[in-house]
C-alpha positions as CSV (number, residue, x, y, z in Angstrom):
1,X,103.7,88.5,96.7
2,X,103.5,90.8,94.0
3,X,103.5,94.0,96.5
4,X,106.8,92.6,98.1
5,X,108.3,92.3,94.6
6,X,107.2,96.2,93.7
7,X,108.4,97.3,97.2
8,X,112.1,95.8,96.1
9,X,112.0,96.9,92.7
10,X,111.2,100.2,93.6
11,X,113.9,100.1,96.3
12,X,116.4,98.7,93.7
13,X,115.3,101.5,91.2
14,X,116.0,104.1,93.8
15,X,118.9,103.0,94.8
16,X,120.5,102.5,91.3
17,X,119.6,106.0,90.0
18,X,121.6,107.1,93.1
19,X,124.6,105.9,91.9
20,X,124.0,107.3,87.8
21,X,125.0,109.6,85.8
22,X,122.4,111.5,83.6
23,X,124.4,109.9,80.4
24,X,124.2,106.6,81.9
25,X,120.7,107.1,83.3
26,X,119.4,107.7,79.7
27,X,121.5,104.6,78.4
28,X,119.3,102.1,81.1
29,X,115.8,102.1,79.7
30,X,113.5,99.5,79.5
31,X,114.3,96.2,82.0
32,X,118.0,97.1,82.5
33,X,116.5,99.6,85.1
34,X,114.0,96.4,86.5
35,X,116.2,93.8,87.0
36,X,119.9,93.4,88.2
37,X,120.8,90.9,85.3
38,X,119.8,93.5,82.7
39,X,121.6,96.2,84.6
40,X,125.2,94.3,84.7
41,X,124.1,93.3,81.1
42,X,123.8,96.8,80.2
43,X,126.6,98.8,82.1
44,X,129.4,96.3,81.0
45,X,130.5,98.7,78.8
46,X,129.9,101.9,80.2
47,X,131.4,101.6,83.9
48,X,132.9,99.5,86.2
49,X,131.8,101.4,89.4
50,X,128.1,100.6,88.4
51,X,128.4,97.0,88.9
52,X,129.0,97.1,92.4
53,X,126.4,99.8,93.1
54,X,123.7,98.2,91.2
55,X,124.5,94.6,93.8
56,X,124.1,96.9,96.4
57,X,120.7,98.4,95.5
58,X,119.3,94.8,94.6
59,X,120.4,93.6,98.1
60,X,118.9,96.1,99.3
61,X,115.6,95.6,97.7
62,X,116.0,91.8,98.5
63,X,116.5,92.7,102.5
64,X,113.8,95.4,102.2
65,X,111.2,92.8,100.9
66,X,112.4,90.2,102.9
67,X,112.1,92.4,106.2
68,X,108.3,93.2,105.6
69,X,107.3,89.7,104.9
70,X,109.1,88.9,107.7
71,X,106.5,91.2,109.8
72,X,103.4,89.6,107.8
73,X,104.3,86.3,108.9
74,X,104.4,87.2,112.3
75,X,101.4,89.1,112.4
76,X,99.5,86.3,111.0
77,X,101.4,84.0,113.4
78,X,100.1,86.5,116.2
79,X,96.3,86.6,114.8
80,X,96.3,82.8,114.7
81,X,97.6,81.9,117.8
82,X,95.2,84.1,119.3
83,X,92.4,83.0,117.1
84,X,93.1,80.0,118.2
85,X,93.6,80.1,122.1
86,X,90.0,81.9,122.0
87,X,88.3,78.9,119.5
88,X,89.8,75.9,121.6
89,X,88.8,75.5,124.9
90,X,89.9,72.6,127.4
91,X,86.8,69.8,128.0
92,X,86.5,68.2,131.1
């Protein structure tokens, strides 16, 4: 769990310094660059185009997290299924 939540806050990260300005970049420090909440918090001031491009990054970390432990849970449904076909065998 913790890897999925680094993988979509480093997504989010990236994808809100895409949309900064150097003066604004400098203004988020701390957990307004972690967190979406923070951000808005932060930026309500500064610019109203940020807003929308900071929901956009978290989304995107959000899918990009949801998307890989969407392929862990189906690689462990794959290893147990075949696990178990292998361990159980028909008595007659």
């Amino acid at each position: 769990m913790a890897i999925l939540g680094s993988v979509g806050t480093a997504i989010y990260r990236h994808g809100l310094s895409a949309y900064l300005t150097p003066e604004v970049h400098a203004q988020l420090t701390g957990p307004a660059q972690n967190n979406l909440g923070s951000t808005l918090k932060a930026v309500g001031h500064l610019s109203a185009s940020i807003g929308p491009a900071a929901r956009q990054a978290f989304t995107d970390g959000l899918v990009a997290a949801c998307a890989i432990s969407s392929v862990i849970a189906l690689v462990a449904a794959i290893v147990v299924a075949t696990l178990y076909r292998r361990t159980t065998r028909p008595t007659v």
